[in-house]
C-alpha positions in Angstrom: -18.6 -37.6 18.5 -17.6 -35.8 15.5 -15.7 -37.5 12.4 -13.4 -36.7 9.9 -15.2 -36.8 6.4 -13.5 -36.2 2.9 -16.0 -34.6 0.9 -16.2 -33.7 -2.7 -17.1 -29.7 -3.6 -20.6 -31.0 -4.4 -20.9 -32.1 -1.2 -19.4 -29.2 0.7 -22.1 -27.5 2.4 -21.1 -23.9 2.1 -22.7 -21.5 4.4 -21.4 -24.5 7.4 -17.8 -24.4 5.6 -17.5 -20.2 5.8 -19.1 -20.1 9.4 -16.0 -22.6 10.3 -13.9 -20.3 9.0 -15.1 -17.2 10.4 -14.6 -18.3 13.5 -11.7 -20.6 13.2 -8.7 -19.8 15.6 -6.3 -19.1 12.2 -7.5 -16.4 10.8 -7.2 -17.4 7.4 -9.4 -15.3 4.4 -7.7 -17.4 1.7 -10.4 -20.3 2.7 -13.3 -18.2 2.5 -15.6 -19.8 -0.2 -16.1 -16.4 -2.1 -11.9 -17.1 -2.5 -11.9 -20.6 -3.3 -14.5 -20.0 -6.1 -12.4 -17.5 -7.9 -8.9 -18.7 -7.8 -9.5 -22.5 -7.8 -13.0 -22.9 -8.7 -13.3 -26.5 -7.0 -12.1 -28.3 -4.1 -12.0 -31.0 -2.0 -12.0 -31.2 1.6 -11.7 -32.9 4.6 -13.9 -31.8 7.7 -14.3 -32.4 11.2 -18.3 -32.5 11.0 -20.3 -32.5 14.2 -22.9 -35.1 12.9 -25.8 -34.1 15.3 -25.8 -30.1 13.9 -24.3 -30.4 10.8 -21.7 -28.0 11.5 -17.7 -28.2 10.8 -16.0 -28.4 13.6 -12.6 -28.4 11.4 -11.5 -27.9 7.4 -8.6 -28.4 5.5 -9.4 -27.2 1.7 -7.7 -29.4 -1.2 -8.1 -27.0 -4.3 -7.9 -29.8 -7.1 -7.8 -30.5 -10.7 -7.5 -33.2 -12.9 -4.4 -34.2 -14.9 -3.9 -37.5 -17.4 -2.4 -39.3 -13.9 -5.3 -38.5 -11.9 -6.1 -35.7 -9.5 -4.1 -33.5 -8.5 -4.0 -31.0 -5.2 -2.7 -27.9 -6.1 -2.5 -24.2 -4.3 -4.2 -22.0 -6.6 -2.9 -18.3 -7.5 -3.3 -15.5 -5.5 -4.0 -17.9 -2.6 -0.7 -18.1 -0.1 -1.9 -20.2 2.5 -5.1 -22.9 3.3 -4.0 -25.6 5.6 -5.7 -26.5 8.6 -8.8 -24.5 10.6 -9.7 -25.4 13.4 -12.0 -23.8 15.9 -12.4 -24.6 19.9 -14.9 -27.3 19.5 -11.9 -28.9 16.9 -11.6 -32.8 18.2 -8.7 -33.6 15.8 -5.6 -30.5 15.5 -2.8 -32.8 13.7 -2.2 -32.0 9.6 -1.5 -35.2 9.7 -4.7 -37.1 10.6 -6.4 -34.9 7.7 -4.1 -35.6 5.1 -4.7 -39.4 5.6 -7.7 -39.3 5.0 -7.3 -37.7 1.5 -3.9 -38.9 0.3 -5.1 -42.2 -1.0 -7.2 -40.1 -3.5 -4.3 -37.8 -5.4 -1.9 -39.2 -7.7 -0.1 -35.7 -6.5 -0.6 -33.5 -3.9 1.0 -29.7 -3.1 -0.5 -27.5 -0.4 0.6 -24.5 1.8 -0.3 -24.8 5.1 -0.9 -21.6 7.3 1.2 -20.2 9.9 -0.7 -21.3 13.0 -0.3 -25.0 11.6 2.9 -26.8 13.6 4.5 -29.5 12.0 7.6 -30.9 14.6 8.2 -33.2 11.2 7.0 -33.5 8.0 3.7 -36.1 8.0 3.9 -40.0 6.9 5.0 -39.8 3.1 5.4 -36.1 2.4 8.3 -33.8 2.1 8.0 -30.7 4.2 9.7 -27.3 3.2 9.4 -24.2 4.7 8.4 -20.2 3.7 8.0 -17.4 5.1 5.8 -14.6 4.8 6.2 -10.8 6.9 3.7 -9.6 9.3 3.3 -6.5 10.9 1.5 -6.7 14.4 -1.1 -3.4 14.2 -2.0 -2.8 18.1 0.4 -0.3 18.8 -0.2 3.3 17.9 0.7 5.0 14.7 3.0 7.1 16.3 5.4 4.1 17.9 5.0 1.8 14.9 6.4 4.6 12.4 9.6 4.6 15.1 10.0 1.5 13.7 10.3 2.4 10.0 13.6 2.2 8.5 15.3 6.0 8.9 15.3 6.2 5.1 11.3 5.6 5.1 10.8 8.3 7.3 12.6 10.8 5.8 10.9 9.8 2.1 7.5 10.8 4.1 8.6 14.1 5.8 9.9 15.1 2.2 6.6 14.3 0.6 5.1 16.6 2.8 7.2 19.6 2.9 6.7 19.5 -1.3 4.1 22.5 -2.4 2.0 19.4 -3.9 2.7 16.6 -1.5 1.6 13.1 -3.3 -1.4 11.9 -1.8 -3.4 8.6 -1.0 -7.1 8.0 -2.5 -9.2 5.4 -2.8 -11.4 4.1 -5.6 -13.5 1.1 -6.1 -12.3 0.0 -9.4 -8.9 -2.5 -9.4 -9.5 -2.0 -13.6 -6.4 0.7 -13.6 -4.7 -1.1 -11.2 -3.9 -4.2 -13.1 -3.4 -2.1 -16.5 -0.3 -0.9 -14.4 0.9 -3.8 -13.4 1.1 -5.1 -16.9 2.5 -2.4 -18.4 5.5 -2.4 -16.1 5.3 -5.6 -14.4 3.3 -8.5 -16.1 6.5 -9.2 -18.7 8.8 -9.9 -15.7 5.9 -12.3 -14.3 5.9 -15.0 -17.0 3.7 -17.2 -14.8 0.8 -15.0 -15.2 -1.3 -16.1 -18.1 -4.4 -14.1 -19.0 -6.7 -16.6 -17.1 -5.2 -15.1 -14.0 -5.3 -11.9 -14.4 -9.8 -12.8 -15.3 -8.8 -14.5 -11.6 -7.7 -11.2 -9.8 -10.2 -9.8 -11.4 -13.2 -12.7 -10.3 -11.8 -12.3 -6.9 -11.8 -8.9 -6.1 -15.3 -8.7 -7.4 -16.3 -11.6 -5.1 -14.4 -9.7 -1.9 -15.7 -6.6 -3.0 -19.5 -8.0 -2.3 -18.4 -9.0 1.3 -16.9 -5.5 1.6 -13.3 -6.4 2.4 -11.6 -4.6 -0.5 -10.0 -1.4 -0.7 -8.2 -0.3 -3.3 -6.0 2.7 -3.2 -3.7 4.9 -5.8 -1.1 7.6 -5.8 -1.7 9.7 -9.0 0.6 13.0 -10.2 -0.9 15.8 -9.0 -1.4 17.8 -11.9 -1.6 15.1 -14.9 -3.5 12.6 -12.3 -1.1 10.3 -14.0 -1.4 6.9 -11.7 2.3 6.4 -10.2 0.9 3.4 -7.8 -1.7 1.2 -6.7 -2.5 -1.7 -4.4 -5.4 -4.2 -3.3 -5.7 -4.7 0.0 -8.1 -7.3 1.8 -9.0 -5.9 5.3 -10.5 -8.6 7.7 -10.9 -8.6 11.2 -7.8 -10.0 12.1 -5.8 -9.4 9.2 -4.8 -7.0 6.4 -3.4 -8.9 3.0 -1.7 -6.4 0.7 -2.8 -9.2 -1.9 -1.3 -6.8 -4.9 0.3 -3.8 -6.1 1.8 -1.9 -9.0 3.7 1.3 -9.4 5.2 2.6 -12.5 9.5 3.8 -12.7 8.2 7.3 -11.8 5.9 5.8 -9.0 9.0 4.3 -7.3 11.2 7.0 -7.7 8.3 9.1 -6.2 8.3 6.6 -3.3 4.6 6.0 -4.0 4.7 2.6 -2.8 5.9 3.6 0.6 2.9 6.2 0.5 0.3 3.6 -0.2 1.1 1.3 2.7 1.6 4.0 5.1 -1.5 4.9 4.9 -2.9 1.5 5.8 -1.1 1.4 8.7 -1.7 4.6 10.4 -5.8 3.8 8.8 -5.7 0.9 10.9 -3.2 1.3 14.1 -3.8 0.7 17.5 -6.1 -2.0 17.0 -5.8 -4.8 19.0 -5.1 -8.4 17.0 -5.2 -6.6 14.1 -1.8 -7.7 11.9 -1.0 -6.3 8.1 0.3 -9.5 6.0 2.3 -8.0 3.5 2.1 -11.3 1.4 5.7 -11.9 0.4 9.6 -12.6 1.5 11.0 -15.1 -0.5 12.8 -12.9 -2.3 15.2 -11.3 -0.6 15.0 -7.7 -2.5 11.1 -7.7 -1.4 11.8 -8.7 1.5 14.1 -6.2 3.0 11.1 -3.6 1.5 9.0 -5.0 4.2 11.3 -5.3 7.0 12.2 -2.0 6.5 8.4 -0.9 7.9 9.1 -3.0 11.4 7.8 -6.1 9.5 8.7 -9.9 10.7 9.2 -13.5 8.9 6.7 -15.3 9.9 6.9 -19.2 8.7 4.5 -21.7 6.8 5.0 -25.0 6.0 4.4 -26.0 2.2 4.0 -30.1 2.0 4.8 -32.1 -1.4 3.2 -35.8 -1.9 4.4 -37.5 -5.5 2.7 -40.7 -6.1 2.6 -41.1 -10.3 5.0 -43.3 -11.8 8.4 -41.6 -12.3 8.2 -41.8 -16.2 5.6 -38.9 -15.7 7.6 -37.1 -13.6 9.3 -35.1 -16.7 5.8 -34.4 -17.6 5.2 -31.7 -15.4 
């Protein structure tokens, strides 16, 4: 009969942790080790482990560091949803029966769970909130999923092409330009980002890159080869994360942006289970840029457990 353990990182066994998630029934990158390591370093966990084989049946990663009230469980940058995995050998499929076997151990605790988790109420001593990412089921052929572009978004591609040097997609290995863009014309509106994420990105893509599931594409002017836009997507089997992008005022004028995620979709329609996250929607501007290329909300729980004393509250 398997049990559910709480186990430190040191006694994570890794290789059983990423075959749990490979096959787990969410399909949920963000909890492949090779993630974890670069955007939270460390974490906890509790797994349903099949004592007889040594395998995890189950996992539910609790990134954590330590604060002067005790540890705390945090979601780490760059890192949308964990939650629960199961996979169909999982005994135990309630949140709930994990989280009690860690909550004693947190003086706080803030996680994201994924969207295949269901939570009819928020679990014994946690508040329960909800967001939403947008998702764009890829089994249908290019052809009918760009009949469900907005009318503006095809008409910004046909013009592209009719110009005498239509803006084109490539594809390079490097995300180095990439994030020089973004901070040129994006990193002062994002005051969250310190330097130590931006080393993050950069530890993460390196780590992705190795297990072959980045590309990383651009729209440069044709004749100064100028970079307009560029994005980072993850490509699993089962789903596409546009995990970060970039585009300077004359990108978006250009509609490079539109070009750049265009051209993942028709790289990658018509296949079956395949679904493009595009990794945002709580605010409403990026939102509607989604929705506009036949993309849906799609919602995830986020769960909040305070325990310190309330005169550290103001501390945080």
């Amino acid at each position: 009969m398997p049990v559910l353990r709480f186990l430190r990182f040191t006694q994570l066994d890794l290789p059983a942790w990423d075959a749990c998630v490979a096959t787990a029934e969410e399909a949920v990158p963000y909890a492949q080790s090779a993630w974890l390591r670069a955007t939270a370093g460390r974490w906890d966990a509790v797994v349903e482990l099949d004592e007889a084989s040594g395998q995890y049946r189950s996992v539910l990663p609790l990134p954590v560091k330590r604060r002067p009230w005790g540890r705390e469980g945090f979601q780490p940058p760059f890192t949308q949803q964990l939650g629960l995995l199961t996979t169909t050998s999982s005994q135990y499929r309630s949140v709930a029966e994990y989280l009690a076997v860690a909550v004693g151990r947190y003086a706080r605790l803030y996680l994201q769970a994924n969207s295949g988790n269901e939570f009819p109420a928020a679990p014994p001593g946690f508040d329960l909130s909800w967001r939403q990412t947008y998702c764009l089921p890829l089994d249908a052929g290019y052809e009918t999923l760009l009949k469900g572009y907005a009318a503006d978004y095809r008409r910004r591609l046909r013009i592209n092409q009719q110009l005498e040097q239509p803006l084109q997609v490539g594809e390079t290995h490097s995300a180095e330009a990439l994030l020089q863009l973004f901070r040129q014309h994006k990193g002062g509106e994002v005051a969250s980002l310190k330097p130590r994420h931006y080393q993050q990105l950069a530890q993460l893509t390196m780590n992705l890159q190795s297990l072959g599931q980045v590309r990383v594409l651009e729209v440069r002017e044709p004749a100064t080869r100028e970079l307009l836009a560029g994005a980072l997507f993850v490509v699993t089997p089962r789903v596409i994360i546009y995990l970060f992008a970039a585009a300077s005022p004359a990108g978006k004028k250009a509609a490079a942006p539109l070009l750049l995620l265009d051209y993942m979709i028709q790289a990658y329609a018509a296949t079956p289970g395949l679904v493009l996250d595009f990794e945002g929607g709580m605010i409403p501007s990026i939102a509607r840029f989604f929705a506009n290329f036949g993309a849906r909300p799609v919602p995830y729980a986020a769960l909040t457990l305070t325990r310190q004393p309330w005169y550290l509250s103001w501390k945080r």
